[in-house]
C-alpha positions in Angstrom: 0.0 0.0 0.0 3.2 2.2 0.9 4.6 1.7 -1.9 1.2 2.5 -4.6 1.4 6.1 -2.6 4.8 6.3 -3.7 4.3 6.4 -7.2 0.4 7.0 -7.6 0.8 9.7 -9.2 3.4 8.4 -11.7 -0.1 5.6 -12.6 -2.5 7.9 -12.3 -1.0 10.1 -15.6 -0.7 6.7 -17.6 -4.2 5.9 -16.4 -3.8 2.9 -14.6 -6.1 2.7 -11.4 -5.4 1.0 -8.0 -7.7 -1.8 -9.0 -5.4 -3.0 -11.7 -2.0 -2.7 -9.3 -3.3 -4.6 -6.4 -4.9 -7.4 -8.9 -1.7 -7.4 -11.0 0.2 -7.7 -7.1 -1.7 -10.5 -6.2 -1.5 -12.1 -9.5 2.0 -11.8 -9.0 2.9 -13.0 -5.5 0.3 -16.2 -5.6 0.2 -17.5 -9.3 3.8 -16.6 -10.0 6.3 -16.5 -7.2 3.5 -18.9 -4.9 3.8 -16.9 -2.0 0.4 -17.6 -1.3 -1.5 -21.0 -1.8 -5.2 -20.2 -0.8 -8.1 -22.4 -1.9 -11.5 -20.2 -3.5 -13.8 -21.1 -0.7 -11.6 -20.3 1.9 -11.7 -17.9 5.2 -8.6 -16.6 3.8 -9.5 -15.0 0.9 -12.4 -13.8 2.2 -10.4 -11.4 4.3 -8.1 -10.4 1.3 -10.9 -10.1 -1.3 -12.9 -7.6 1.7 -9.5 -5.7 2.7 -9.1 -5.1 -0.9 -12.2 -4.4 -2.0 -11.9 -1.6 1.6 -8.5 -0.4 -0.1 -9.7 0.3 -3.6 -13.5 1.7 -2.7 -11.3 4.1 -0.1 -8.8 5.3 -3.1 -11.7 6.3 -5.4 -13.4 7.8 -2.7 -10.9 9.9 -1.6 -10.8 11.6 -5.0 -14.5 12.6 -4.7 -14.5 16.5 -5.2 -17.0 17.6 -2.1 -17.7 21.1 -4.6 -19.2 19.1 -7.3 -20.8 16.3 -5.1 -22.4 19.4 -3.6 -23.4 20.6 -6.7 -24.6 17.6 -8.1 -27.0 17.4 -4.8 -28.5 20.7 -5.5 -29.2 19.8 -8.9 -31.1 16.5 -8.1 -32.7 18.2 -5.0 -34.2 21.4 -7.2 -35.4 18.7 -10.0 -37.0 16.7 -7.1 -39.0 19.3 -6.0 -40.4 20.6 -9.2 -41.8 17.1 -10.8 
């Protein structure tokens, strides 16, 4: 995780997201170098699938811009009120 803060904003200008860095990661440290021998079903995965899912849903979220979510609101709250 360090290390994707490092040098996010080296990906983000080639446009490649967070989602594609810790899938390629994990690719990489169970298929290739089998660091990691989990089976589908188990509690193991799990965890990593909801940690990452956490990790990925809190990068995108943290590039929300409050000014236009705010502006978006006011839009669908005026259009709300007059249908």
């Amino acid at each position: 995780m360090i290390g994707f803060a490092a040098v996010s904003r080296c990906l983000e200008a080639l446009n490649i997201m967070a989602a594609m860095v810790f899938t390629s990661a994990g690719l990489l440290a169970g298929l290739v170098l089998g660091l990691l021998d989990l089976s589908v079903g188990s509690e193991e995965v799990k965890l990593i699938a909801e940690v990452t899912l956490m990790l990925v849903l809190f990068a995108y979220a943290s590039r929300i811009s409050v000014r236009a979510l705010h502006r978006s609101t006011r839009v669908r709250n005026s259009c709300s009120t007059r249908c």
